[in-house]
C-alpha positions as CSV (number, residue, x, y, z in Angstrom):
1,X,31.7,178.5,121.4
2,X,29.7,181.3,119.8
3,X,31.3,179.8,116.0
4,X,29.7,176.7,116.4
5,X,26.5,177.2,117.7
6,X,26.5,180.0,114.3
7,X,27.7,177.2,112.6
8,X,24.7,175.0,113.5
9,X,22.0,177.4,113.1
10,X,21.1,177.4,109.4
11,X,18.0,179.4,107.4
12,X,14.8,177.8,106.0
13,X,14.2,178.1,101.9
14,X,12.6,176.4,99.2
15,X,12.7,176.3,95.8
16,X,9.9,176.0,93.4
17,X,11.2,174.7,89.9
18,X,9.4,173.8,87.2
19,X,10.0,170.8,84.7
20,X,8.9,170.0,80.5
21,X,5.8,168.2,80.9
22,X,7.1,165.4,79.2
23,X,9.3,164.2,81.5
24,X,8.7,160.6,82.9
25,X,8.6,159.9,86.6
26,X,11.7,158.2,86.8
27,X,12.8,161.3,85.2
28,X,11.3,163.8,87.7
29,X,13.1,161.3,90.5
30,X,16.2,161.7,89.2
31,X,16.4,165.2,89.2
32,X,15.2,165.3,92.8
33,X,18.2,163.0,93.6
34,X,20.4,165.6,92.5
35,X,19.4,168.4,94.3
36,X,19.3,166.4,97.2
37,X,22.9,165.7,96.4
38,X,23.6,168.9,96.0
39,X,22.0,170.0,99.5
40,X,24.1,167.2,101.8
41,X,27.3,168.0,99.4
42,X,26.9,171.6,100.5
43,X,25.7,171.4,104.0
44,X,22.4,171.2,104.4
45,X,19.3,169.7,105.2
46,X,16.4,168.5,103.1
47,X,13.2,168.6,104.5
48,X,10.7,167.3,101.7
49,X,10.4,167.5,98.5
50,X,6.8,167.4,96.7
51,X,5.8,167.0,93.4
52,X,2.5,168.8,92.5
53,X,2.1,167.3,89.5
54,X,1.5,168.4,85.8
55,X,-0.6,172.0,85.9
56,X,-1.2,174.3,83.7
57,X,0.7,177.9,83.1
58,X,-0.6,181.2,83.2
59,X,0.9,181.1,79.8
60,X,3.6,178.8,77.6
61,X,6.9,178.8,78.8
62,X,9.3,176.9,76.6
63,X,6.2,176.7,74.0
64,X,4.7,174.5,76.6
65,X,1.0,175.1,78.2
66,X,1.7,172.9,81.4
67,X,4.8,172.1,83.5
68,X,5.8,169.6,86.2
69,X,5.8,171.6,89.3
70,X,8.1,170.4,92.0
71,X,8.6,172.1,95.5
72,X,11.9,171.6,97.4
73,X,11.8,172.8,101.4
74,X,15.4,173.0,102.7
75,X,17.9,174.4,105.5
76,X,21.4,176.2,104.4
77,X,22.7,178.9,103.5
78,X,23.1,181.2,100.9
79,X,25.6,179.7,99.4
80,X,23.9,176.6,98.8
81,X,20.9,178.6,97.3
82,X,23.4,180.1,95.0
83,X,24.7,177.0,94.1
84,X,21.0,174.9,93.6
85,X,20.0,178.1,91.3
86,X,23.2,177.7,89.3
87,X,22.4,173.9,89.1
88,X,19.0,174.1,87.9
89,X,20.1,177.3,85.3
90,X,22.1,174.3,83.6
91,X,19.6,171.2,83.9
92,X,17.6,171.6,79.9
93,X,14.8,169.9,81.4
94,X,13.9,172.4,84.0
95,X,12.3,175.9,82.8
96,X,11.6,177.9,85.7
97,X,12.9,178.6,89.3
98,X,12.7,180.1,92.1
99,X,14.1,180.2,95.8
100,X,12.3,182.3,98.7
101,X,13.8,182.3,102.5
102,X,11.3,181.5,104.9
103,X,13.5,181.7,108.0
104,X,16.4,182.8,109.6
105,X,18.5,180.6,112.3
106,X,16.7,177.4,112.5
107,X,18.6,174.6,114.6
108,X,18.3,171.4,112.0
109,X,18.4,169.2,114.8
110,X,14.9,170.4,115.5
111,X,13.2,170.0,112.0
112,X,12.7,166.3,110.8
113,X,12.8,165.2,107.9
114,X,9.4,164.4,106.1
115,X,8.4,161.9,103.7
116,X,8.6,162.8,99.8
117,X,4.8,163.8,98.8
118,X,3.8,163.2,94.7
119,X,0.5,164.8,94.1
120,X,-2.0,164.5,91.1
121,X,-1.9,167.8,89.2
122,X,-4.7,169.1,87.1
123,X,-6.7,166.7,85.8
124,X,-6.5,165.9,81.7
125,X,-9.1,167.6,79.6
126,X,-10.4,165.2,77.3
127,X,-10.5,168.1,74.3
128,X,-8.5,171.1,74.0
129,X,-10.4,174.0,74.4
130,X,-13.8,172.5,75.5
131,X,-14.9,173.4,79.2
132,X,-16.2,169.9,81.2
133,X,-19.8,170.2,81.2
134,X,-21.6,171.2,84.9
135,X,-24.1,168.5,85.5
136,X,-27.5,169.6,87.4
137,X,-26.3,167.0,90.3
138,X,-23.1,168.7,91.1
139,X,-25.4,172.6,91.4
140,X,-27.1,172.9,94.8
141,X,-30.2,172.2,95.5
142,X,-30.7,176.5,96.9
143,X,-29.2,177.6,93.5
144,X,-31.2,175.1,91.3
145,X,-34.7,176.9,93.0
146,X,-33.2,180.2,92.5
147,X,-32.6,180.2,89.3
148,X,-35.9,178.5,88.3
149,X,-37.4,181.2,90.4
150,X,-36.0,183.9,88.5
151,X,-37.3,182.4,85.1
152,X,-40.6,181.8,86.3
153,X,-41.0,185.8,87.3
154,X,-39.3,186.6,83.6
């Protein structure tokens, strides 16, 4: 009795992996679908996966500025991590990866599954290299007087 309550207890990961920018959404879709095959084919459970959108990297990775970032939350093993890691090594259109546990014996019976999220991202600069103007409506109203209040005693 012990085996198959081990059996049914399963640990908590998820996988952050980013994708070329240039990807479509049907695309990014597709790629979901096959890590979610990959999770039932191996014993697991997804929870949700989310898209956060185009953003842009600390620096180029594959010569690219920005990525498709897309997080994957999970229950299995570590075999199925293994084999998700080995997946995604192979896909061209994915760059980067990476899988952190988050907890250890968690009964899948009590975590449902969630909806798929798809976020914005960063928004698009209009020109490369030029900063999006502050207007004076966006600065509040106690640091507009302060700082007129310093040039006045200047």
């Amino acid at each position: 009795m012990a085996e198959t309550q081990a059996a049914k207890r399963l640990r908590e990961y998820e996988t952050i992996f980013l994708v070329r920018p240039d990807l479509t959404d049907d695309n990014v879709d597709k790629l979901k679908e096959r890590v979610r095959g990959i999770v039932s084919r191996e014993g697991g459970k997804v929870i949700r996966f989310t898209v956060w959108g185009k953003k842009k990297t600390l620096y180029p990775i594959a010569k690219q500025p920005r990525a498709i970032y897309v997080h994957a939350n999970f229950l299995g093993s570590t075999s199925l991590v293994a084999e998700i890691e080995r997946n995604l090594r192979n896909y061209d259109e994915v760059t980067r990866y990476l899988s952190v546990k988050l907890a250890d014996e968690v009964d899948p019976e009590t975590r449902p599954v969630l909806e798929d999220l798809k976020l914005a991202g960063d928004v698009e600069e209009t020109r490369p290299g030029v900063a999006p103007a502050v207007e004076r409506a966006e600065i509040p109203d106690e640091v507009a007087d302060a700082d007129e209040e310093t040039t006045e005693e200047a």
